[in-house]
N, C-alpha and C positions, 0 to 999 in steps of 0.2 A: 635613462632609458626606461620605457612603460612596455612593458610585455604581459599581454593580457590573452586570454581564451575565455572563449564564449562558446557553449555548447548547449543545445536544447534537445529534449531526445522524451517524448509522450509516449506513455504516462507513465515508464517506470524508468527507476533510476539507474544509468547505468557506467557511466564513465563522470571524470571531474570536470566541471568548471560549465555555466550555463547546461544544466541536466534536466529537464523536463522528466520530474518521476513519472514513471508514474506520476513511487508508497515505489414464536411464531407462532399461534392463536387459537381460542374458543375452540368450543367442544368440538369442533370437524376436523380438528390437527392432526396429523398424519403419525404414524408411527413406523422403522422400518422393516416390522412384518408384511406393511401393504406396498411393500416395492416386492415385483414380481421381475426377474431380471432385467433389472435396471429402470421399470417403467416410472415414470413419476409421477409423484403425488404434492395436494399441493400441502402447502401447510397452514392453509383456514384462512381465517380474517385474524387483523389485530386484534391483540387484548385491549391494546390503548396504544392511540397516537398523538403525537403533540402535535397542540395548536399551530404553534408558530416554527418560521424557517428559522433554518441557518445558511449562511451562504456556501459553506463545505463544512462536510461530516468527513475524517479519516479513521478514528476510534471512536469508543463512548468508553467509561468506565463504571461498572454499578460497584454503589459502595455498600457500607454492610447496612446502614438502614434505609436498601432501596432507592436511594437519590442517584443519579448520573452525573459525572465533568463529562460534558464535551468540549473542546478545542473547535473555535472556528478561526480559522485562519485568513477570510475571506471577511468574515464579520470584526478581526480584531479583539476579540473577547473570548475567555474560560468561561466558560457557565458553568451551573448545579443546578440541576432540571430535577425538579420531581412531575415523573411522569402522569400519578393520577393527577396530581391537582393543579396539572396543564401551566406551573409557572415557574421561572427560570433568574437565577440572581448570579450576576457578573463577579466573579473573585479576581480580587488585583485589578489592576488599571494596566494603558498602555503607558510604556518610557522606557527606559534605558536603567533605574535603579532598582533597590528590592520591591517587592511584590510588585515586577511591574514587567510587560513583554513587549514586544514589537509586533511579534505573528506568532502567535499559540497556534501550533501546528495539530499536537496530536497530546493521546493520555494514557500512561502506560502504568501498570499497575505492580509496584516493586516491593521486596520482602517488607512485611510487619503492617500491612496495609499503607505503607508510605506509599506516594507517588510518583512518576517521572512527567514533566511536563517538556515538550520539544518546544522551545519559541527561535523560531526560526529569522525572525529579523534583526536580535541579539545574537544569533549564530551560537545558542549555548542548549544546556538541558538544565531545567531544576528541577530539585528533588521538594515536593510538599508533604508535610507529615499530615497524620490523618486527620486533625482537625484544621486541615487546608492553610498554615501558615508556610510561607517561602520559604526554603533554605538552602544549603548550597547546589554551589552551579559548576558545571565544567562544558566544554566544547565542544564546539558540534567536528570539530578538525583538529589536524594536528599535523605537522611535517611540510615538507614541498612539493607542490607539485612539479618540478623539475624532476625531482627523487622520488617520488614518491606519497604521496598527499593521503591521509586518512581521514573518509569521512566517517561518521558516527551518527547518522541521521536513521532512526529505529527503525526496520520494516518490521520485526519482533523484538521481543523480549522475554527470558526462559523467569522462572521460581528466585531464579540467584540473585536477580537486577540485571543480569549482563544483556549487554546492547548484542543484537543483530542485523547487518548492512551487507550491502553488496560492494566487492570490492568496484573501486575506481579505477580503472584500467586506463594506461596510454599516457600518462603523464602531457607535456605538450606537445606532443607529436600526436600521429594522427594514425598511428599502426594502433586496432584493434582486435582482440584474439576473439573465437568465436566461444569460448568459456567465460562465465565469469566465475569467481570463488564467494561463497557464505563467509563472513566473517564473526566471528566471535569477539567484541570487543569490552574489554574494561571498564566501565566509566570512572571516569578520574583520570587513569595512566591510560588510557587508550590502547592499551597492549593488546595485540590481535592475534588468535590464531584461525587459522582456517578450517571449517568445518566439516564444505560441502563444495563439488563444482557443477553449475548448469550451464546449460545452452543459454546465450542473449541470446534477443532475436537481431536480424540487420538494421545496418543503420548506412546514411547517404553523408559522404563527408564532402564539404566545399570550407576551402579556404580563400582569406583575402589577408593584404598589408605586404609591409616589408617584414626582413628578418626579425628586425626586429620593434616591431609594431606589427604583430602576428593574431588574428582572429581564426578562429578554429570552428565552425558552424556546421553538427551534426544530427541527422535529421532520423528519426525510426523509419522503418518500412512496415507502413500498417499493417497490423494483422500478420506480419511473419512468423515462421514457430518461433517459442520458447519457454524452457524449464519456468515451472512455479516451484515458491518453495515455500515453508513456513515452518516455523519454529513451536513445540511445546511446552510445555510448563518442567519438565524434566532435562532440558539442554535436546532432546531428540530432535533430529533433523526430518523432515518431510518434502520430498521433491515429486514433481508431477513429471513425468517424462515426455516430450512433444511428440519425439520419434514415434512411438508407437502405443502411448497412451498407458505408461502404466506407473503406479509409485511405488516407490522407493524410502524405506524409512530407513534412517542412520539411528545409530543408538548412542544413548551416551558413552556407552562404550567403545564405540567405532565397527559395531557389526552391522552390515544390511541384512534387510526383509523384503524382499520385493516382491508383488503383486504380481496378478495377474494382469495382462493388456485388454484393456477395457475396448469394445468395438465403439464406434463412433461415427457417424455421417457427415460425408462428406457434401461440406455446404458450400456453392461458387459462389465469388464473389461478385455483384453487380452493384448495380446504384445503387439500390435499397442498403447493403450491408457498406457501402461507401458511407453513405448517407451517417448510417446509425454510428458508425467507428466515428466519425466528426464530432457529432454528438457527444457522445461520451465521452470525448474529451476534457467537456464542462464539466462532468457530474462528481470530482473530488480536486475543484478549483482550480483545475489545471495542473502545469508542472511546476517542482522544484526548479530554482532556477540556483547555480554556484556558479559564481563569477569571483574569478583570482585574478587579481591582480599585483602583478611586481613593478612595482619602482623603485629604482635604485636600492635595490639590493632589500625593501621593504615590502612583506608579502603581506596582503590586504582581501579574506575572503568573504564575501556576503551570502546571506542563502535569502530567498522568497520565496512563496507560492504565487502565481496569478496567470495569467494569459497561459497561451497554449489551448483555448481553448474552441469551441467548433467553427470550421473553415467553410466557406458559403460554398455551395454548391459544386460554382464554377471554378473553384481552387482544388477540386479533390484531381483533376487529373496531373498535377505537379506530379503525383507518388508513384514510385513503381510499385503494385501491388500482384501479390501472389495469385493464382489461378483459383484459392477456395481458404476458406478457413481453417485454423489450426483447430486442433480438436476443445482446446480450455484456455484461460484466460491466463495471459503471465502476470496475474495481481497475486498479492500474498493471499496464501492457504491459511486457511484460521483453523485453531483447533477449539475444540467445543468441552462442555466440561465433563463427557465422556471418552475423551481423548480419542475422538472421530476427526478425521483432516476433511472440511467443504473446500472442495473444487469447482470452480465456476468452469460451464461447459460453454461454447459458442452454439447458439444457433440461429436458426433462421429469423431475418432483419425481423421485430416485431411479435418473434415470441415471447412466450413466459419467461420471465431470468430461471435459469435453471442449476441448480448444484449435483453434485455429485457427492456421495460422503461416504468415506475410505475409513477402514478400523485399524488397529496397531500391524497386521500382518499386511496390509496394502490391497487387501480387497475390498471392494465395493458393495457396502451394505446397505445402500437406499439411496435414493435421487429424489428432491424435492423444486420444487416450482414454486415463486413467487411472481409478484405482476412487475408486469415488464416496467422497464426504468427503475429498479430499486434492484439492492445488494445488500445483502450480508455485511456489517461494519464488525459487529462485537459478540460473545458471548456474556451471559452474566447469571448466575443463583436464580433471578425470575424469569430469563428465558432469551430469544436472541434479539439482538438490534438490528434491525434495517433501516437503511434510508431508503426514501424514494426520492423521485425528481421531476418536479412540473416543467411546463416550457419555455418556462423564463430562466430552467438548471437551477432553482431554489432548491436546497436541502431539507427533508423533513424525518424525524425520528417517528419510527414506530417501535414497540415490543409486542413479541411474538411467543406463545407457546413453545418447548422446547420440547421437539419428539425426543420420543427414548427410542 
């Protein structure tokens, strides 16, 4: 008997099996004494951008002399970019043995300057020391999804090493709750505790097959509300709240801070923001895709990034969409190295990409602008990473001055 599920869900990640995750410059750079409640400023031009793409940016990582890994997972290569001198050497090869991946996903930066690397088409993590040699690996999963399935696939990671993911809800069945839970996980023993719970946003469920030859195909509902959250360098939790726009920080100890509710305009949806949600669909290679499969009694799970990504035109009225935008974006909250939480805000199709940045007590201490098509990927010691994204959805790395 083959009992499979297929689920796709853009662009974050939210239940198992076929998951479409999801997951500043020169002297005129802003600082946040020039935010006048909540007005925005922008944050200059780059210090310096590289030359050449990537086909998806999800992380960068700066190391200590200055050099960047990015992960492309679209391109099939780790890089080490040095940013002034515009060139970039591929570490490891593609395959299946040591120093070697399938789909370098992402790069996460673990105790003693070691590394975490996610390669996503081996379905594992490896850990590289600081002078960039391979070393051990463990799982991207663990358990059944009958029972129960744990993924391990990073949206953060705190100081300790330990991994942060969204739980996978609904096993194979098709009952989903409108929470999902932060997970804390181990790497090695995958041992999980729960940290934090948010709102998903909706999702559209169609099945096809017999009982048992079961396809399970579940769809987002663009643009619906939903909690962001992200993780700090201290295990602290940071959620962005949809209801009414405010955050919430958890502490290592289990106390909240909550914020004030930030006001926010409400933007309706029409073509134009149809349009743009398509769009950026391409612009971090599309979704995660986990596909489990059981045969006879043999579970077999694969992960990818690709497709999922912008739908012509005439395909956007498929979606039931909302009446107006949520107020911020459900992608991970980054924190910065004055342990500020950026929020990405929605607005109107064709503006400036815009943040919001929230301090340790959940209030909003300045709002910055960058140019439209580019996001916030990283922070780093010389200051923060953006990509942008031309219109072919090619990846491009700048650094940016880092306001105080």
């Amino acid at each position: 008997m083959v009992r499979s599920l297929s689920r796709r869900l853009a662009p974050a990640p939210l239940t198992l099996a076929a998951v479409a995750v999801a997951a500043c410059g020169g002297g005129d750079s802003a600082t946040a004494g020039d935010n006048d409640a909540g007005g925005a400023v922008s944050l200059g031009s780059a210090e310096v951008s590289f030359p050449e793409d990537f086909g998806a940016i999800q992380t960068v990582l700066e190391r200590a002399d200055g050099s960047v890994l990015v992960a492309d997972p679209l391109g099939g290569a780790l890089y080490l970019v040095d940013m002034v001198a515009g060139t970039r050497e591929q570490i490891g090869q593609e395959g299946q043995g040591p120093e070697e991946y399938q789909q370098p996903d992402a790069v996460w930066a673990l105790p003693g300057d070691s590394i975490l690397l996610i390669d996503l088409g081996n379905g594992r993590m490896v850990s590289l020391s600081p002078d960039l040699e391979f070393g051990p690996t463990g799982p991207l999963s663990a358990g059944d999804p009958r029972s129960g399935l744990t993924i391990a696939i990073p949206e953060s990671v705190d100081g300790n090493g330990n991994v942060y993911s969204r739980s996978m809800d609904g096993g194979m069945g098709t009952e989903r709750p409108d929470s999902g839970a932060v997970l804390r996980i181990q790497r090695g023993t995958l041992e999980i505790d729960t940290v934090a719970m948010f709102k998903v946003p909706e999702v559209t469920v169609t099945e096809s097959g017999s009982a048992d030859n079961r396809n399970v195909s579940m769809s987002l509902v663009p643009l619906s509300p939903q909690d962001a959250w992200g993780v700090a360098s201290d295990g602290s939790i940071v959620l962005a709240r949809s209801a009414d726009y405010h955050i919430d920080w958890i502490r290592a100890d289990g106390s909240v801070v909550s914020g004030s509710p930030v006001p926010f305009e409400t933007i309706a949806i029409g073509t134009e923001e149809k349009r743009e949600w398509a769009r950026s669909q391409a612009e971090t290679g599309g979704g995660i895709s986990i596909a489990v499969e059981v045969d006879n009694g043999a579970l077999t799970t694969r992960f990818g990034r690709g497709g999922g990504g912008r739908d012509g035109e005439e395909n956007l009225d498929q979606y039931a969409w909302p009446e107006s935008k949520p107020p911020f974006y459900g992608t991970r909250i980054i924190i910065d190295p004055q342990n500020r939480a950026w929020v990405r805000r929605h607005v109107v199709a064709g503006d400036p990409t815009t943040y919001d940045v929230f301090d340790r007590q959940g209030e909003r201490v300045a709002t910055y602008e960058l140019p439209f098509r580019s996001r916030v990927v990283s922070f780093g010691p010389s200051g923060v990473y953006v990509a942008s994204f031309d219109d072919f959805d090619l990846n491009y790395l700048h650094r940016y001055a880092m306001p105080m």
